[in-house]
PAZAPA-4460 file (N, C-alpha, C; in steps of 0.05 Angstrom, whole numbers, plus 32768, in hexadecimal, padded with zeros to 4 digits):
% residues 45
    n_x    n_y    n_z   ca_x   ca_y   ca_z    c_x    c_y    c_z   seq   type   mol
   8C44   806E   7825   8C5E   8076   782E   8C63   8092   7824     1      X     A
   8C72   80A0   7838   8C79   80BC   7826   8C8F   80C8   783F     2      X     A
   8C8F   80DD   783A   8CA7   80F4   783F   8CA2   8105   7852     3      X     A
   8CAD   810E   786A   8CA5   811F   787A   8CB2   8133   7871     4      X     A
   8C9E   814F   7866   8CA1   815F   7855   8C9F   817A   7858     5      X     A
   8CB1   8186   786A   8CB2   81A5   7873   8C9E   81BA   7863     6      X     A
   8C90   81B6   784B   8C88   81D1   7837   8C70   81CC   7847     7      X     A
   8C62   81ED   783F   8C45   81F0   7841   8C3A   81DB   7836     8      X     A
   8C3A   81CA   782C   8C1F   81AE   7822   8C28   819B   7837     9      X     A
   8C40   8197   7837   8C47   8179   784D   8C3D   8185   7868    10      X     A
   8C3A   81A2   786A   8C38   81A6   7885   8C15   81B0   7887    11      X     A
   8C09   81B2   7876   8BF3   81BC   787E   8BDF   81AC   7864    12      X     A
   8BE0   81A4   7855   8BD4   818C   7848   8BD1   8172   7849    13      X     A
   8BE9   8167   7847   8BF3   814E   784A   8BEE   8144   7861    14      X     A
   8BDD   8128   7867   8BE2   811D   7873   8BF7   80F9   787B    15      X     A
   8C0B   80FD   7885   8C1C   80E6   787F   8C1C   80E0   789E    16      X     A
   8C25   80BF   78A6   8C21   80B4   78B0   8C39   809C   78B5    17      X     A
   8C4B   8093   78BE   8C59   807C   78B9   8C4D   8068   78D0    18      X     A
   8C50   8051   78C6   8C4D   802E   78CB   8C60   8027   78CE    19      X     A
   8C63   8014   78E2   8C7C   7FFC   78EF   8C6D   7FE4   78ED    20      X     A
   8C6D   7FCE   78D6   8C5C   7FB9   78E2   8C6E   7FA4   78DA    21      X     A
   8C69   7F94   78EE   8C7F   7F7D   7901   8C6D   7F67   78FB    22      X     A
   8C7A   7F55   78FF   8C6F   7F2F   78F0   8C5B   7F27   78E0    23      X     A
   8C5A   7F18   78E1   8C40   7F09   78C5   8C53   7F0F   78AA    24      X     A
   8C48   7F17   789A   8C45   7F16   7878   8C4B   7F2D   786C    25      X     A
   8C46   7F3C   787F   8C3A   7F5B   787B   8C5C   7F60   786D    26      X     A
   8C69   7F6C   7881   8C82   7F74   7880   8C8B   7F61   785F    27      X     A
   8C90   7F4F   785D   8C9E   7F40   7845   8C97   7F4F   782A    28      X     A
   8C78   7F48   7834   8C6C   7F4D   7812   8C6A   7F6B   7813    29      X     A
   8C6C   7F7C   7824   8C6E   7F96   7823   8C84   7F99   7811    30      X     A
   8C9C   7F92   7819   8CBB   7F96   7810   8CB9   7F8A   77F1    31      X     A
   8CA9   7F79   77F0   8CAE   7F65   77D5   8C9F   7F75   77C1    32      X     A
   8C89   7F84   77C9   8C80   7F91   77B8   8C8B   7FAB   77AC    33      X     A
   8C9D   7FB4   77BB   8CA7   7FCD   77B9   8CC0   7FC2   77AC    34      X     A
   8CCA   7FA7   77B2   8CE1   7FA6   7798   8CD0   7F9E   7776    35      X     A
   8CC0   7F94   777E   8CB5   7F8F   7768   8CAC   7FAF   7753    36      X     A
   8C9A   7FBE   7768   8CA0   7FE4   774F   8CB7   7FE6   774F    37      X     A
   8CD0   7FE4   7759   8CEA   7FF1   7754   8CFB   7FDD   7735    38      X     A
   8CEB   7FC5   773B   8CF8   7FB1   7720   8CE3   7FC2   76FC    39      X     A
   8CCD   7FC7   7705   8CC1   7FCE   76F7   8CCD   7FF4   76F3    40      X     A
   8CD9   7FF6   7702   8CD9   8013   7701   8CBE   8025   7701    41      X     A
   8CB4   801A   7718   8C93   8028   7719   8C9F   803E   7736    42      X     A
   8CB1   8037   7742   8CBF   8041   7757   8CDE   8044   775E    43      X     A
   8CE1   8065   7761   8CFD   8066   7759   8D00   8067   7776    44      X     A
   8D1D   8066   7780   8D2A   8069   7793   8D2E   808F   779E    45      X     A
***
């Protein structure tokens, strides 16, 4: 996950990408994992 990022690196280094993914498992445990760094504070807002 990341930031679409106007500077010289987001624009000429960086490569980013975004995902939409729709049913199964995927989506839940995606979300569940990302509350889970934010309880840990491994991931700030």
């Amino acid at each position: 996950m990341g930031s679409a990022n106007p500077t010289e690196s987001g624009v000429r280094r960086n490569l980013e990408a975004g995902v939409l993914v729709t049913g199964g498992t995927a989506p839940h445990r995606a979300a569940e994992h990302i509350r889970e760094l934010q309880r840990r504070e491994l991931w700030c807002r």
